[in-house]
N, C-alpha and C positions, 0 to 999 in steps of 0.2 A: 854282713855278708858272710856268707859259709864258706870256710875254708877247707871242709870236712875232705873234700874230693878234688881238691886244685892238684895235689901231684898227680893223681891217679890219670886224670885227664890228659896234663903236660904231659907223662909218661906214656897215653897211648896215643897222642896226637904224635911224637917221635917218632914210636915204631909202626905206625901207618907211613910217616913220611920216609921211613927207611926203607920199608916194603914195597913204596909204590917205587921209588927211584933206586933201589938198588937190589942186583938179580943174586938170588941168595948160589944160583948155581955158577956162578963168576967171580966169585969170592969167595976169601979162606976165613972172613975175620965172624962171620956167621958160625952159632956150633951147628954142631954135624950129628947126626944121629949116633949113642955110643952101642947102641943096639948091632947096629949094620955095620960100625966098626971094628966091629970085636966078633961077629960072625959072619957076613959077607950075606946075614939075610934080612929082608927087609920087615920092618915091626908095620905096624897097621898104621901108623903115623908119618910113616917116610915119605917125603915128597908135601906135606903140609906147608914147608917152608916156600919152598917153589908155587905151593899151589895158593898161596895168599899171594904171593907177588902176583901171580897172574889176575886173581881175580881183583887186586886193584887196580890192574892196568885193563880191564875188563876185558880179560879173554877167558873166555867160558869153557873153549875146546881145553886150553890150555891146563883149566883147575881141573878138567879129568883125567885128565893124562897125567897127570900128577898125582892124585890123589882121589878116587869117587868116594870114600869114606870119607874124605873131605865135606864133599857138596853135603851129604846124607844130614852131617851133622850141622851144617849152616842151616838146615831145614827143619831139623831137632828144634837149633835154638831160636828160630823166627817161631814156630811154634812154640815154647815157652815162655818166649817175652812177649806174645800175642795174648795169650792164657792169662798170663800172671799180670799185663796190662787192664786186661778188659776185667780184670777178677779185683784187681787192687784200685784201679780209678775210676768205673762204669758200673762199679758195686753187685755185679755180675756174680753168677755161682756155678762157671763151667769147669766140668771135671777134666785136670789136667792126666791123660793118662800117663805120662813121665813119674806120675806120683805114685801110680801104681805098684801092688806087692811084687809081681813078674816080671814088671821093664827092666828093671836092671840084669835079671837072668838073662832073658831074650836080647838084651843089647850085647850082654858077655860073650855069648851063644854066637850073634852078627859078628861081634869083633873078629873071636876066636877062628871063626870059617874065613873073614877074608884075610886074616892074617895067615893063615896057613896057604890061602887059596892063592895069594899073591905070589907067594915062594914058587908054585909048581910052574918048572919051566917048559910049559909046554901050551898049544894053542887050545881055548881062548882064556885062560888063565893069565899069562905071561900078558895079557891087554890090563891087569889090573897092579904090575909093576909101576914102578915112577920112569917115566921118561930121560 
């Protein structure tokens, strides 16, 4: 038996079960963003914590309103391990574009816009805050 990945497992069967039953905005013993602590603005991450509780208690409105950079990237990464599934066990030769030279500028590029675009308090921007 392979023991290679027993904590790794135990350790995220945990923190699903802590996510699903306990509301990260109801509690102090979760961290806190040190971003938004230390300036009163939100980084591109804020509300991630809120927005996994929700989406395991499967409320969908909820993971937006929290975080749509969020969803963006659970869609990233179902694309990836779709890719690197069908490429690594179905001996397949689909091009991952995440692999690409650009992705990463153009992801920095998406970051960079809604991380600023989030801050501006004004409508329909201030829609892409955390609730």
């Amino acid at each position: 038996m392979n023991f290679k990945y027993v904590g790794f497992v135990i350790l995220a069967i945990a923190l699903v079960l802590i996510y699903i039953f306990i509301n990260p905005s109801e509690v102090d013993f979760l961290p806190k963003c040190p971003f938004y602590f230390t300036t009163g603005l939100y980084c591109p991450g804020c509300g991630s914590q809120r927005a996994t509780h929700q989406l395991l208690n499967f409320n969908f409105k909820g993971v937006i309103a929290q975080n749509i950079l969020f969803v963006v990237c659970i869609f990233i990464l179902i694309y990836h391990i779709t890719i690197t599934v069908l490429n690594t066990y179905f001996k397949k030769n689909y091009f991952n574009y995440l692999n690409h030279a650009k992705t990463g500028w153009i992801v920095l590029i998406f970051i960079l816009v809604f991380w600023i675009s989030r801050n501006i308090p004004c409508y329909p921007f201030e829609l892409l805050a955390p609730k």
